[in-house]
N, C-alpha and C positions, 0 to 999 in steps of 0.2 A: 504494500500500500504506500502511493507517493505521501507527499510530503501537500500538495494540492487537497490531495481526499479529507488527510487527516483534519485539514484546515478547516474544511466545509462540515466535519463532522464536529471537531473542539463549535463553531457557531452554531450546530444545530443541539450539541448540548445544551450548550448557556440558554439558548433562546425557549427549547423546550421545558428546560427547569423551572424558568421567568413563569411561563404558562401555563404548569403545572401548578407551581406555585400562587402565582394571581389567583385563579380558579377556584384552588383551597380555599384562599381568602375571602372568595366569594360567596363561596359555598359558608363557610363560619358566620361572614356576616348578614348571612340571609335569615339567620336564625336568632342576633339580636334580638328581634321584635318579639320573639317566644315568651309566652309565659312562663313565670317561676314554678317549678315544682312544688308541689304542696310539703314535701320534705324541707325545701328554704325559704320556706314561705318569710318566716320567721328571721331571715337574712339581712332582705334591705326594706324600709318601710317605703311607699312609693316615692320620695322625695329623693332617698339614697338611689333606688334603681333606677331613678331617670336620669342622676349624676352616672351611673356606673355604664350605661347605655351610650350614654353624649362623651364617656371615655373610651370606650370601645370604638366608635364608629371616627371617632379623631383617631387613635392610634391604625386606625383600617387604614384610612386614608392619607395619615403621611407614611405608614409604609409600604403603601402603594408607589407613593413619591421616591422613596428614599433608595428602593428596589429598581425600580426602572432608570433613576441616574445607575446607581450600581451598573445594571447592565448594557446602559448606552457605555458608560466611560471605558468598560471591559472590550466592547466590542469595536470600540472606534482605535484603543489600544492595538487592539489585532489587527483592523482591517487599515488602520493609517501608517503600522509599522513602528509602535511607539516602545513596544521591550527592545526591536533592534535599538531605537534611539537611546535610548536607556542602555543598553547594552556597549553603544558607543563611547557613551559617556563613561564608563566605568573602566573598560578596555585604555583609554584615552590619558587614566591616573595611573592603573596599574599595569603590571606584566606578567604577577603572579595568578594562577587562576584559582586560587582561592580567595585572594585579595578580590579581586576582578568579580566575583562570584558573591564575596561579604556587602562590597559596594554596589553592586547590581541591585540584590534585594533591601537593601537600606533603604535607597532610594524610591525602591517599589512602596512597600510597607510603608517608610514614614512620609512619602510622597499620597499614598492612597488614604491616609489616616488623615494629613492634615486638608484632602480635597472632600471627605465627609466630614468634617469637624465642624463644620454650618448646622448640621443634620442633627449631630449631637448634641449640639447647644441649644438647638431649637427645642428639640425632643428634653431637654433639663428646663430652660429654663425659660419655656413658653407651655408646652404639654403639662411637665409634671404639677409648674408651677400653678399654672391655671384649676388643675385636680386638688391640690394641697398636699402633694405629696415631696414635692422639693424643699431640700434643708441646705444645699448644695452652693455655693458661693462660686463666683467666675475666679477666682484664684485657687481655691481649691479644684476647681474643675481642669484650668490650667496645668497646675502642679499634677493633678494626678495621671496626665496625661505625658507631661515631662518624666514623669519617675516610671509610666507602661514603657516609654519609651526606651528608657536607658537599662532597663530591666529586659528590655525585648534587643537589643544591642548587645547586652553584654552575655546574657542567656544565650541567645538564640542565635551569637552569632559565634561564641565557641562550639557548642553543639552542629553548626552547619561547617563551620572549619573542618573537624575532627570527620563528619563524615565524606569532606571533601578528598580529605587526606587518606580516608581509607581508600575513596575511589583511584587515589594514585598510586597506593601502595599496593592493593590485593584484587584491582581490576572490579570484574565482573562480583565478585566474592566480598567487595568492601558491605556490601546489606548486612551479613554477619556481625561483623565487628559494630558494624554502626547501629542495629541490633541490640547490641550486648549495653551499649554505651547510654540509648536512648532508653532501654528496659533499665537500670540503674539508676538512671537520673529519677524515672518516673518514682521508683519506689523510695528514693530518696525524697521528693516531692510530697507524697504522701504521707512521709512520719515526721516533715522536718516545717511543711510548707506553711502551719498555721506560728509554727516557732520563730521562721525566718523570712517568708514573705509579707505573711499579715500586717507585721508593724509597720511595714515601710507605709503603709496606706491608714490603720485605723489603729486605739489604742486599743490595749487590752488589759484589760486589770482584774486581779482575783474577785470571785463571786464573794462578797462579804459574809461573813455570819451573821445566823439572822434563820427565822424559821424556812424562808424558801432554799437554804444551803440544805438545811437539815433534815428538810422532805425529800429532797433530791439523796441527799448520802445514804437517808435510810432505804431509801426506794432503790439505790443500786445494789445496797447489802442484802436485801431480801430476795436480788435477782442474780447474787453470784457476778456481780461487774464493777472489777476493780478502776475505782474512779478518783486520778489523787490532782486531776488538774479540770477546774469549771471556772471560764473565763467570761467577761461580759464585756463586750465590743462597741465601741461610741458608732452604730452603722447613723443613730441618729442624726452623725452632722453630714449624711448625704441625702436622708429619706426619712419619708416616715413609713417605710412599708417595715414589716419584721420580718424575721426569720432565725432560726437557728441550724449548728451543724454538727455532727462529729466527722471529727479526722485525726488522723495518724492510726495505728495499732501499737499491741505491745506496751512498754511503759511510756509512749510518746501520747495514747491515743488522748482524747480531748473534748470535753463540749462546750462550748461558744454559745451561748445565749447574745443576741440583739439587746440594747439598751431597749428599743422599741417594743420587744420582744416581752420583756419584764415588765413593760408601762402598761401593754394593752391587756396580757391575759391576767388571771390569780393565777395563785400558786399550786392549784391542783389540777390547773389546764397547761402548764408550765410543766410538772412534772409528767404529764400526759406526753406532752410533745417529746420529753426526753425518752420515755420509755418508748417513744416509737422509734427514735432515732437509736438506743439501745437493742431492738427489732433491728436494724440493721446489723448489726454487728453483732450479734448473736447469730442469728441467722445467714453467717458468713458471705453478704450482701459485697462488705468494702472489698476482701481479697477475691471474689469471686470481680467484681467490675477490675479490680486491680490486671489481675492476671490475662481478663478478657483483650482490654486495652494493650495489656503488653504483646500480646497473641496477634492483635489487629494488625501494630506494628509491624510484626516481623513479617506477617504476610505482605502488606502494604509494600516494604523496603526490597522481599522480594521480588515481587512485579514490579517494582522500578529498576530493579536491576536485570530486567529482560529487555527494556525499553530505554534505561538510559545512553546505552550504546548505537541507539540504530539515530543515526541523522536527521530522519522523517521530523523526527521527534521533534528535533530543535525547530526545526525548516518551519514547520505546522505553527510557531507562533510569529514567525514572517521574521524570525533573527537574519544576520547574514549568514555570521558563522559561527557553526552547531558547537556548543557546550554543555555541561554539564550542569549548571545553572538554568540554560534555556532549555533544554529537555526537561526537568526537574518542572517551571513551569505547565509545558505540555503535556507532560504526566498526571499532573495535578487535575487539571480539568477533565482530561482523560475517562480517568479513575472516578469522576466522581459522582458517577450513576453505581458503580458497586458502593463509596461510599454512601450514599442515599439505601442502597438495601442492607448494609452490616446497622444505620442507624435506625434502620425501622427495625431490625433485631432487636437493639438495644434499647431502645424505646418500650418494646413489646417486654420484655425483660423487667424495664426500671419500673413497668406502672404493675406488672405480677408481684413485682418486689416489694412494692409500697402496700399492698394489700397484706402481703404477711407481714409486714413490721406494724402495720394497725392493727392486725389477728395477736401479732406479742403484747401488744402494749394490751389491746382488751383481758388479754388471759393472766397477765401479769399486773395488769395498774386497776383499769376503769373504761368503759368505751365512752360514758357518757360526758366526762371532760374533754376526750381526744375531740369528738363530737363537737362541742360548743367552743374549742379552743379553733378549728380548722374552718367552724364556720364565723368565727370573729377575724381570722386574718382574712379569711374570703370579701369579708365587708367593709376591711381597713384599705384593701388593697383594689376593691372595684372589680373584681374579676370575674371570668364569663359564666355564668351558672350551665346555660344552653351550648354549650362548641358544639358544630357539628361530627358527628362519628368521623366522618373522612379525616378533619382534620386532626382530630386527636389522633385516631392508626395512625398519620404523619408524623405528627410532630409532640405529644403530649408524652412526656418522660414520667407524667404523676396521671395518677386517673382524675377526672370528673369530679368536681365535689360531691355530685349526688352518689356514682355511684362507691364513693368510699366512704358515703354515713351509710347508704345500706345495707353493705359489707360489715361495720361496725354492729348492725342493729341486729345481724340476724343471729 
C-alpha cells in the first residue's frame, strides 16, 4: 500500500470518527428533554433541572465547536503539508534524530495546546463560571498550564528519547526494551504519582482528627484495609464539583478526599464513598487496570514496530523525509480505530467494575448513604440523568446514575 492510499485512509479516519462522534452527541442530546426517572425524582427540584438542562445543551454545543476546529486544524495540517513544515523547522536546529524528533513534537504538542487554549479558557471561565462551578483564577489557570507543560517536556520527552535510542540501538526489537521502560514508569506512576505529582498542582494535608477520621479508620479495621495515609486536597481552588480517589498499593496506597468533597456530603455518605472506593481495591480492580494498560502497551509498541520501518508511513502524513518521529505520527492515527475498540473494552470493564465496588460497599458499609451521597454529587455537578445507551456503550467509564441506585436497591 503506497504512501497516496495511506493518506486518503489516515483522512477518512479522522473524518469518520468526527461523524461518528457528532452523531453520538446527537443522539445524547436528543434525550435532554426526557423526563427524570421516578428513582431521581428526588435529585433536582424543577429550578435545579432547568439549570442542569441549559448546562448540558451549552457544553453540547461548544463541543461541537471545539471538535470541528480540532479536526479542521488536523486536516489542513495534513493536507497543506504543515508536520513536513514542522519537521523543517526542527531538522533546521538539529542533526541528531532524536534531538530533531524531541523538537519536532515540542513544537507539535505545545504548539496545538496553546492554539486551543481560547477553548479552554472559555470553557473555565465563561461555561463553568456562568454554572457556578468555577473557583479557578486566570493565573492559576496560566500556571497550571506552565507546570503541564514543563512536566510534559521533561517527562515525556526523556521517555521519547530512550525509546528513540532503542530504535537505534536494537532496530526493529527496540518495542521490547521500550516496553520494559514505559511498563516501569507506569507502575512507578501508580505508587508514587499522588506522592510526587499531586503537589506540584494542589495541596495536600492530613485528614485531621475528628469523628469523620475515626468513622473512616474504624470502617477500614472492620474490612481488613490497612489504611495509615487519608489526605484532603484544596480541589476547591479550581471547582466546586467533588470527588474523591484511591491510589498507589502496598504501603504507598492512599485516599484523597476533595475539600468539596467533605463540605457537600456527612460523614456517613463520606465513609460510603470510601468503602466503595475500598471495593476497588479489594476486588483487585487497580492491579487488574494496572496490568491491562501495561498489556495494551506492549501490544501497541508492537505494531508500531511492524510499521515504523516501512516509509508509506512517514510519506502518508505528507513529510519529505521519512523518520521515525513522522511515522510514529502516522501510526498514531493509524491505530486509532483498534484504539477506539480496546477503549470500549475498557469502558465495558470500568462500568462492570463500578457495580461490584457499590455491591462491596452495600455488603460491607450501607447502600443507602452510597445512594444519597452519589445522588448529591449528581446535583452539585448538573449531570445527565437521561444519556443515551449509544453513548454510554461509547464512552461512559461509570454506569448511569439510575442504573447504579438500582443495583444498590436490589
Amino acid at each position: 500500500m503506497d504512501h497516496t492510499t495511506l493518506f486518503y485512509i489516515i483522512i477518512a479516519i479522522l473524518v469518520i470518527q468526527f461523524v461518528l462522534d457528532t452523531f453520538l452527541e446527537y443522539l445524547n442530546a436528543s434525550k435532554f428533554q426526557d423526563p427524570v426517572p421516578a428513582e431521581l425524582k428526588d435529585v433536582f427540584d424543577e429550578e435545579e433541572y432547568s439549570k442542569a438542562q441549559a448546562y448540558k445543551k451549552t457544553n453540547h454545543r461548544f463541543g461541537l465547536l471545539s471538535s470541528t476546529f480540532s479536526l479542521l486544524l488536523t486536516l489542513a495540517f495534513l493536507i497543506f503539508r504543515g508536520f513536513d513544515w514542522i519537521d523543517g523547522l526542527a531538522r533546521a536546529q538539529f542533526e541528531n534524530p532524536i534531538l530533531i524528533a524531541l523538537c519536532f513534537f515540542g513544537i507539535i504538542l505545545i504548539g496545538s495546546d496553546l492554539l486551543t487554549t481560547p477553548f479552554s479558557y472559555y470553557q473555565t471561565f465563561v461555561i463553568e463560571e456562568r454554572f457556578g462551578f468555577n473557583k479557578t483564577t486566570p493565573k492559576l489557570f496560566f500556571l497550571d498550564k506552565l507546570k503541564s507543560w514543563i512536566m510534559m517536556l521533561i517527562l515525556g520527552g526523556v521517555i521519547l528519547a530512550l525509546i528513540l535510542w532503542f530504535f537505534q540501538w536494537a532496530g526493529r526489537n527496540f518495542w521490547i526494551y521500550a516496553w520494559a521502560v514505559i511498563a516501569i514508569f507506569t507502575i512507578f506512576m501508580n505508587l508514587f504519582y499522588s506522592r510526587l505529582i499531586v503537589p506540584i498542582f494542589n495541596k495536600q494535608t492530613p485528614l485531621q482528627e475528628g469523628s469523620l477520621k475515626q468513622k473512616i479508620e474504624n470502617y477500614a479495621r472492620q474490612v481488613g484495609f490497612e489504611l495509615r495515609n487519608i489526605f484532603v486536597i484544596d480541589g476547591s481552588k479550581r471547582s466546586t464539583k467533588a470527588n474523591a480517589y484511591f491510589s498507589g498499593f502496598g504501603g504507598e496506597k492512599r485516599v484523597t478526599l476533595y475539600d468539596t468533597l467533605i463540605e457537600d456530603l456527612d460523614e456517613e455518605e463520606i465513609v460510603a464513598v470510601l468503602a466503595h472506593e475500598v471495593g476497588h481495591y479489594k476486588r483487585h480492580h487497580i492491579i487488574f487496570n494496572l496490568l491491562t494498560s501495561v498489556l495494551l502497551t506492549g501490544f501497541t509498541l508492537y505494531l508500531l514496530s511492524l510499521f515504523v520501518n516501512n516509509p508509506d508511513v512517514s510519506l502518508a502524513i505528507r513529510v519529505t523525509q521519512p523518520s521515525f518521529h513522522a511515522a510514529l505520527i502516522g501510526f498514531g492515527i493509524l491505530y486509532s480505530p483498534i484504539s477506539e475498540i480496546t477503549g470500549l473494552a475498557m469502558n465495558f470493564l470500568s462500568r462492570k467494575f463500578e457495580f461490584q465496588a457499590d455491591d462491596y460497599a452495600k455488603s460491607t458499609f450501607a447502600a443507602h448513604p452510597l445512594i444519597s451521597s452519589l445522588k448529591k454529587l449528581s446535583k452539585n455537578s448538573l449531570s445527565n440523568l437521561t444519556p443515551h445507551p449509544a453513548y454510554v456503550f461509547m464512552h461512559y467509564s461509570h454506569p448511569p446514575l439510575i442504573e447504579r441506585i438500582r443495583n444498590l436497591r436490589t
